[in-house]
Structures are given as structure tokens and as C-alpha cells.
C-alpha positions in Angstrom: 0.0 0.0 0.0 1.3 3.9 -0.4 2.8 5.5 2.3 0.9 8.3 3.3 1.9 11.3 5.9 0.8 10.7 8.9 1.9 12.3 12.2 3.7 10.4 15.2 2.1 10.1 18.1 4.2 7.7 19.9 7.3 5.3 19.4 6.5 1.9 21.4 9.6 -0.1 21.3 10.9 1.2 18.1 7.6 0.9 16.2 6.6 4.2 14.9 2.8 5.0 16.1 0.8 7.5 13.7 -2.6 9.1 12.8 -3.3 11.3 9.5 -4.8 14.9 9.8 -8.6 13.5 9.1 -7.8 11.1 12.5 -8.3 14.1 14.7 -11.4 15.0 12.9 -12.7 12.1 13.6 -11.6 11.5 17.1 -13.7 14.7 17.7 -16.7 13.4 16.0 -17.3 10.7 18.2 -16.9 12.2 21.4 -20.0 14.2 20.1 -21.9 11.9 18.9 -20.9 9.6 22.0 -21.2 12.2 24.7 -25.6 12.4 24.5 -25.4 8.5 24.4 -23.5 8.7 28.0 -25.7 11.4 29.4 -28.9 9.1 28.7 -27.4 6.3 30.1 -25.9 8.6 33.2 -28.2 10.7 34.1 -26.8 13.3 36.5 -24.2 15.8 34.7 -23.5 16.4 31.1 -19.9 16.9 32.3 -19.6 13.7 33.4 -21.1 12.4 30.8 -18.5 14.4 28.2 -15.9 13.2 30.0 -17.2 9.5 29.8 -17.3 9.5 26.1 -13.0 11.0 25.9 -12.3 8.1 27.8 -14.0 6.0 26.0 -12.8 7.3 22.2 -9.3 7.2 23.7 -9.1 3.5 25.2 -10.7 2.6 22.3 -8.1 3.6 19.8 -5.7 2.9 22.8 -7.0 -0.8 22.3 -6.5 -0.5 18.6 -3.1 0.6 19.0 -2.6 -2.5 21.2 -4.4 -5.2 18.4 -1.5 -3.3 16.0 1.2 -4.0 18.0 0.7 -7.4 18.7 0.8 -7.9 14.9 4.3 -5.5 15.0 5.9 -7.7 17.4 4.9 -10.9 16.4 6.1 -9.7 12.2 9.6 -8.5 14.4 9.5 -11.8 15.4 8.9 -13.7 12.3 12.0 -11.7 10.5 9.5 -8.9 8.9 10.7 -5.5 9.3 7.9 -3.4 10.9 7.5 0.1 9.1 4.5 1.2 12.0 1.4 1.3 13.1 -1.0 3.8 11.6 -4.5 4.3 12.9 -7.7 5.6 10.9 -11.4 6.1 11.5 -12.4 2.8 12.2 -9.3 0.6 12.8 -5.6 0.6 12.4 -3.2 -1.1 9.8 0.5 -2.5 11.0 2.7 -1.4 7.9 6.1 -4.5 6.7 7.9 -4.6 4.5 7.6 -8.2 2.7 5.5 -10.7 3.6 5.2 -14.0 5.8 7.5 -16.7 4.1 5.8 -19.5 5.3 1.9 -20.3 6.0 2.8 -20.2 9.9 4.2 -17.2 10.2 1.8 -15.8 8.4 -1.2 -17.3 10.6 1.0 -16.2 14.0 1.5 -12.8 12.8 -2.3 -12.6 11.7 -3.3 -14.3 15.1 -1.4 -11.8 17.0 -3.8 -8.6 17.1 -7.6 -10.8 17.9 -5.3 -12.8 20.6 -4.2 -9.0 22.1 -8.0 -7.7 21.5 -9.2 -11.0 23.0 -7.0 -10.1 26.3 -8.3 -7.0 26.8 -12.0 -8.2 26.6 -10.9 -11.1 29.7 -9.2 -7.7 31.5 -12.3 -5.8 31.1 -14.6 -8.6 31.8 -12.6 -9.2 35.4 -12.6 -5.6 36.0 -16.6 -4.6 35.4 -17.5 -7.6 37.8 -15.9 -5.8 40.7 -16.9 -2.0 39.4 -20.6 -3.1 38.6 -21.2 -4.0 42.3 -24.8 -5.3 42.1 -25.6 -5.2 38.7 -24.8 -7.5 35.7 -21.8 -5.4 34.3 -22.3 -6.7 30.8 -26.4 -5.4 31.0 -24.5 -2.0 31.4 -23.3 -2.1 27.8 -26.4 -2.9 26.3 -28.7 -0.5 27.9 -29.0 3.0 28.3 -30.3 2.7 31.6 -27.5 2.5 33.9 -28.0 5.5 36.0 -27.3 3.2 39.0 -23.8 2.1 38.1 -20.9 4.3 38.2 -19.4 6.1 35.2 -16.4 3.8 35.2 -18.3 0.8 35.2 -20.6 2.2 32.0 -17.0 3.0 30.5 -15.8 -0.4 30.8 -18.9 -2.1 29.9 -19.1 0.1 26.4 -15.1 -1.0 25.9 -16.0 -4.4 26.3 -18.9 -4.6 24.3 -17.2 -2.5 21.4 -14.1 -4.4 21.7 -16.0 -7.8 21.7 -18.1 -6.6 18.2 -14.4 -6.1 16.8 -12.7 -9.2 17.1 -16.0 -10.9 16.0 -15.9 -8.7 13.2 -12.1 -9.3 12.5 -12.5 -12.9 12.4 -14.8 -12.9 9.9 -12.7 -14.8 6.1 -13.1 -11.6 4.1 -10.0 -9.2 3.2 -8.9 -7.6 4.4 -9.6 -8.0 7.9 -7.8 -10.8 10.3 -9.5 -12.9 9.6 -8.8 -13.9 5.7 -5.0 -13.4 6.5 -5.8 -16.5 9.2 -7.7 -18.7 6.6 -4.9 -17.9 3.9 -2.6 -19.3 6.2 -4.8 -22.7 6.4 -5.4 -23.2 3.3 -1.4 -22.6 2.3 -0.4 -24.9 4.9 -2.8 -27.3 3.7 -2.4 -27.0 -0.5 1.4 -25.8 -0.4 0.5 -22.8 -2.8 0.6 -19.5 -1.7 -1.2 -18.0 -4.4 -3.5 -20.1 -4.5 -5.0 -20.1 -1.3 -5.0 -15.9 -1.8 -7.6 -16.9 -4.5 -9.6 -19.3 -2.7 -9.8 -16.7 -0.1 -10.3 -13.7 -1.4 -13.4 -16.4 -3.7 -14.8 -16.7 0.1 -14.8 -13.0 1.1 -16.5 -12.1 -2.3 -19.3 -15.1 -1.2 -19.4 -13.7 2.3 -19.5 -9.7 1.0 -22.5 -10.7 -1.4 -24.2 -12.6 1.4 -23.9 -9.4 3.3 -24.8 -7.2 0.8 -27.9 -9.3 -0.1 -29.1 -9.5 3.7 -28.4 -5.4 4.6 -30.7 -4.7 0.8 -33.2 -7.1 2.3 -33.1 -5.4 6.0 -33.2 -2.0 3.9 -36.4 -2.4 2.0 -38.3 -4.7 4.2 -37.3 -2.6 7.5 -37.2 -5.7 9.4 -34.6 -7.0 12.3 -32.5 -3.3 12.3 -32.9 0.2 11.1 -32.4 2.0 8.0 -29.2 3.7 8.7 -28.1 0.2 10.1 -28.7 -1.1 6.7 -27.4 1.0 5.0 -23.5 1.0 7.0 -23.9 -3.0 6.3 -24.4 -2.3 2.7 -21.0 0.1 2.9 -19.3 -2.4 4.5 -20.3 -5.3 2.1 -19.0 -3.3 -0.5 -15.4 -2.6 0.8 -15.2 -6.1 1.7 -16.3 -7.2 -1.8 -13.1 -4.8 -3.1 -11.0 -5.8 -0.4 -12.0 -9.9 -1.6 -11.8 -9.3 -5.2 -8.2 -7.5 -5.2 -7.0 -10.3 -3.2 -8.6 -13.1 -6.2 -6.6 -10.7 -8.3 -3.4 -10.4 -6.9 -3.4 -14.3 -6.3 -3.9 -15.2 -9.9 -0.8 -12.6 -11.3 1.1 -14.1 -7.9 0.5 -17.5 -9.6 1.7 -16.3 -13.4 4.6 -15.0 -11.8 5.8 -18.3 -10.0 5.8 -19.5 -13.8 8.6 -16.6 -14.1 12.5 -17.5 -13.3 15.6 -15.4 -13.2 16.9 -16.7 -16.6 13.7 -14.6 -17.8 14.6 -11.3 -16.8 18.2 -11.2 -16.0 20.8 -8.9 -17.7 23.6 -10.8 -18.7 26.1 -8.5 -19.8 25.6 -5.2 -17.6 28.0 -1.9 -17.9 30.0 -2.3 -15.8 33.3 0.0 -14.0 36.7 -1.9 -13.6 37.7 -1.0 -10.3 40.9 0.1 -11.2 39.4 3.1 -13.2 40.5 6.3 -12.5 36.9 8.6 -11.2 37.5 11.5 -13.4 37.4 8.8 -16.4 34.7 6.8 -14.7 32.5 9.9 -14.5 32.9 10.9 -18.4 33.1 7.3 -19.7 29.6 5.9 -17.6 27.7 8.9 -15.9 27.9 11.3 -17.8 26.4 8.7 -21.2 23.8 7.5 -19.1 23.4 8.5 -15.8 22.4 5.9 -13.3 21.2 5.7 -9.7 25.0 3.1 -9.3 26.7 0.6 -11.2 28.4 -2.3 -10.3 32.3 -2.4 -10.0 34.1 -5.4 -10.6 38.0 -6.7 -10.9 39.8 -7.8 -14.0 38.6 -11.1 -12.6 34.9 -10.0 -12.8 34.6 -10.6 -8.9 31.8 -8.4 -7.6 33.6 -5.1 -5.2 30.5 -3.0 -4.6 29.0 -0.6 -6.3 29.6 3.2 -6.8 26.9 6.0 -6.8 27.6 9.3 -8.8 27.2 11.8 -5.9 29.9 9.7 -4.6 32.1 10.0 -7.4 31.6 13.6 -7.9 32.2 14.4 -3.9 35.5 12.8 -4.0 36.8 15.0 -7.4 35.3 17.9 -5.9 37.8 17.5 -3.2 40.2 17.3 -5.3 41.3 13.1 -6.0 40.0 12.7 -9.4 43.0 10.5 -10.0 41.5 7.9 -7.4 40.7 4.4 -8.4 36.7 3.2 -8.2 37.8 0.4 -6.0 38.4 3.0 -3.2 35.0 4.8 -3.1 32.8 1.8 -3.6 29.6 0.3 -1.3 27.1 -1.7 -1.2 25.7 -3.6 2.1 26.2 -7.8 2.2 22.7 -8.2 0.8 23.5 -6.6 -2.3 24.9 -9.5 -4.3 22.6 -12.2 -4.4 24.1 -16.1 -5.3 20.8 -16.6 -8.0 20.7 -19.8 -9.9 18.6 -19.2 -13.4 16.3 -21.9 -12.6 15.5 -19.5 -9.1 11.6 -18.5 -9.5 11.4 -14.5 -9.8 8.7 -14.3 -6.8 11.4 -14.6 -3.5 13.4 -11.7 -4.9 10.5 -9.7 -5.1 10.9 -9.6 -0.8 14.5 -8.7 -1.2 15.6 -5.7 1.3 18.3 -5.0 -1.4 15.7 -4.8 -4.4 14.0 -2.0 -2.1 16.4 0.1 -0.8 19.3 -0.1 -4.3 16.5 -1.0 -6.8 18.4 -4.1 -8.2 20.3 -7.0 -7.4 23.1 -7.9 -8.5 24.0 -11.9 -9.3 27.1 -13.7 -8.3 28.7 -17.2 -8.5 29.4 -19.4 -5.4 33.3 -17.4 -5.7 32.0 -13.6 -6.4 32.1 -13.7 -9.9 29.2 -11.2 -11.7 26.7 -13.3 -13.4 24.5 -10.3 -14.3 22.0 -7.9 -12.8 18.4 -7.6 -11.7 16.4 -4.5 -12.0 13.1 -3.1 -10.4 12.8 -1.7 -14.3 13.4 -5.5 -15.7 10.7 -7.4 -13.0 8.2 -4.3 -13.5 8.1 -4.8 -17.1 8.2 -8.9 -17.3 4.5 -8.3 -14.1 3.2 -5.9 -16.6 3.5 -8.4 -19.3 2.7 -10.9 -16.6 -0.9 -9.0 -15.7 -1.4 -8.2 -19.2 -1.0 -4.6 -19.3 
């Protein structure tokens, strides 16, 4: 997905906590709408009752936050770098980079957030039993009669209940909530094909979106079992799981064209290339300055790999004044930039590559160092587009 701007809020353990702009608009919004609900079900002061509903906004995307990071620490865990946690109107989203290699990582890290959410309903639950004193503390979150009870009780009874309609909600097998990423993982584990079960899954969200869709139209017209407005949020939700489902059947049948793909089918052979003992004034007019190029690879008169050299590099080190210095001495390039590839290797692992994200290519070597060629975000953008048929 696109990274958007959002502000920080927090930094939990290295994972980077933040809201966008329309976040704050919204926070405000349903401590409005929520503060008449509490002063119904109060009685007594509207104060109280205002103050009832920020509590209850706040824990609320407090326990949000807390569903995210179990899925951040449980990806940490499972080798996935964690990007952050970013919250929105109704939910939040925990951002990687990559994906799951392997059908149980994928169902832990999915797990991770209803098994956090599912905690803080027991906490709650404990809790409201002693703050309810005489009355049935789950009553309290169904009524709006609770003028008996204390205001923290009512708090924690409307936390529960809301928290309890999300992870019933999250479990349900439709993208892109929990609960398809958990019944992905199943059906990989049980078929062996990644892709595949993406399709399968995302077939069962679109089933489960249409039921919805069909019930809510039928609730809608006939007025029967829930209100209008009801309805009609069912009918907006059917519909953004539908798109969620049917993006998912889509991405698993180009994941399952691509698996046909290898590195012999998209791999430069004979790359430019600087000898390393090149002077930098004569690598800059013989390579950058004929086509200019985010780096290229250096190599020996051997053709073993050295690194790579980047032309704000090059031109730093003649602007003070060593043009005369060999490539070999300004070169980079972390361990995981040259990749040992075979050509029978299918395309789809190096599309999780760190390297392929941060240099935009990999560069293939030999079991001694020797260059084999190089792989480009241009060459594996335009073998998907031919791929997905655009």
C-alpha cells in the first residue's frame, strides 16, 4: 500500500505510532456523537457524561493501537521489518515490508492482534465484575439505563462490548480483515501454494461480501430485524469487503503467473559495468555522464563483484580534489546486495528482497564472487506488466 503522511504520536519499542490529519477529525466526532449516548445512560451531569465519552474514544483507539502491535511484534519476530502502526477512522493497519515466508508465520502474525484484543475483553470482563457491584456489568453495555452504576463501570462495559463486536468482526474470512489473512494461512499450509490459497480466499470474502450485501438490501427495503441507517453501514461495509475480496482473487492469480517466471527470464547478462581500477575523473565521463544511473556495479579484472559506486559519490570525491582515485576506493554496497541466483531461481522470492527495495536491483554472483548479471526493479516491473497483461 502507499505511504501516506501521517503524524507520530508515539514510538513503542521502536515501532513508529501515527494518525493522518482526518484522524483528529474524527476522534472529535465521536466524542460528540458519544457524549448524548453517556448522558442518557448517566443521568446526572453532562460533564460527566463528556468526560465519559473521551475516555471512552481514547481506550478505544488505545486498544486498537494495542491489536496493531501485537501484529508488529509478532512480524519482528517472524523476521519482517515493521514500518508502524498507523491508525484511521475505524481501525488501524500495521505497515512491513515483505511478507510471511511460510503459512505459519503468516497465521501467527495474523493471530497476533484478535489474541491482544481477546486479552483485553478477559481484563475488562474481570474488572466490570468488581466495578458493577450489584448489577450484571455486561447489562450495562447494552442499555442506556444505567443511572445506577458508576461512570467507570458504563466506561468499561461500552469498551467491552465495542471491543468484543471487533474481534467478532475481525474474524470474519473476508479481506482484508484478520480474519482472511488466518484462513490464507490454512489453506497454504494445507495445499502448499501461496497464491492459491489468496484466491480461494479472497473467492470466500466475495461469497461472504455478497451474502452481506444481499441481507443489509433485504433489511433496507423490508425494514425488518434493524434500522435504516443500520442497513445501510452494512451495505457500505459489504462493499469494501467485496473490493478488499476481489483485489486479493486478483493479486493471487498474477502471484500464480509469476511463480511461472524465473531469473533466466529477466536477467541482464552483460551489464555496464566500472573496472575497479578506473581512475573517477574517467569513470564519470566514460559511464555517468552517457547514461546516468542511480550506481553501477564495479568489478576486478577477474569480474569478482567489489561493490557498487553511486555518482554523488564519485563527484564528492573529485570535488575534493582526487580525481585521479581508483573506483575500487569509493565503492559500497551492504552484504545483501549481491545475491548467489541460480537461473532456474523463481522470480517471486526476490521480489521480498531488502536490497531490491532500498538499491533497486540485485546484482547476481557465483558461489566465488564472480558477476553473473543484474536484476532491475525496471526489468521485473516490465516482465509483471506483461505478466498481468498490461
Amino acid at each position: 500500500m502507499p505511504v501516506r503522511r501521517t503524524i507520530q504520536l508515539a514510538r513503542v519499542f521502536g515501532v513508529r505510532i501515527s494518525v493522518g490529519i482526518s484522524w483528529f477529525f474524527v476522534l472529535f466526532f465521536y466524542i460528540f456523537v458519544l457524549t448524548p449516548y453517556f448522558h442518557e445512560a448517566l443521568g446526572g451531569s453532562y460533564t460527566t457524561a463528556y468526560l465519559v465519552a473521551v475516555a471512552s474514544v481514547l481506550s478505544f483507539f488505545l486498544s486498537l493501537v494495542l491489536h496493531e502491535l501485537g501484529h508488529a511484534f509478532v512480524a519482528r519476530r517472524n523476521g519482517l521489518q515493521v514500518l508502524g502502526v498507523e491508525l484511521w477512522a475505524l481501525g488501524g493497519m500495521t505497515r512491513t515490508s515483505g511478507a510471511p515466508d511460510s503459512p505459519g508465520a503468516q497465521f501467527r502474525v495474523a493471530a497476533a492482534g484478535p489474541a491482544v484484543t481477546l486479552a483485553v475483553i478477559a481484563i475488562g470482563l474481570l474488572l466490570g465484575e468488581v466495578l458493577a457491584q450489584d448489577h450484571h456489568f455486561l447489562a450495562i453495555a447494552t442499555t442506556r439505563n444505567s443511572e445506577h452504576s458508576t461512570p467507570a463501570a458504563v466506561w468499561l462495559g461500552w469498551m467491552v462490548a465495542l471491543n468484543t463486536l471487533v474481534l467478532l468482526v475481525n474474524l470474519l474470512p473476508a479481506f482484508p480483515l484478520d480474519g482472511s489473512q488466518i484462513t490464507q494461512a490454512v489453506i497454504w499450509r494445507l495445499t502448499g501454494d501461496r497464491n492459491g490459497a489468496a484466491r480461494i480466499t479472497g473467492r470466500i470474502g466475495q461469497a461472504f461480501a455478497v451474502g452481506l450485501g444481499l441481507v443489509c438490501l433485504y433489511v433496507f427495503t423490508s425494514g425488518r430485524l434493524f434500522g435504516p441507517f443500520e442497513a445501510a453501514m452494512g451495505l457500505l461495509l459489504a462493499m469494501f469487503l467485496y473490493q478488499g475480496a476481489n483485489s486479493a482473487v486478483v493479486q493471487g492469480a498474477i502471484g500464480q503467473r509469476i511463480n511461472r517466471l524465473t531469473v533466466a527470464d529477466i536477467i541482464d547478462r552483460e551489464p555496464a559495468v566500472i573496472p575497479g581500477d578506473l581512475r573517477l575523473l574517467d569513470a564519470q565521463e566514460q559511464f555517468f555522464a552517457r547514461q546516468r544511473r542511480p550506481w553501477y556495479a564495479v568489478v576486478d579484472q577477474a569480474r569478482h563483484f567489489l561493490g557498487v559506486v553511486r555518482p554523488e559519490s564519485l563527484e564528492r570525491e573529485i570535488a575534493a580534489g582526487r580525481p585521479a582515485l581508483a573506483v575500487s576506493d569509493v565503492v559500497e554496497g551492504e552484504s545483501d546486495l549481491p545475491m548467489e541466483i541460480s537461473d532456474e531461481q523463481p522470480l517471486e522470492p526476490l521480489l521480498r528482497s531488502e536490497a531490491l527495495g532500498r538499491w533497486g536491483g540485485i546484482v547476481a554472483v557465483d558461489r566465488d564472487g564472480v558477476l553473473r548479471g543484474v536484476v532491475t526493479v525496471a526489468q521485473i516491473r516490465k516482465a509483471l506488466r506483461v505478466v498481468s497483461g498490461r
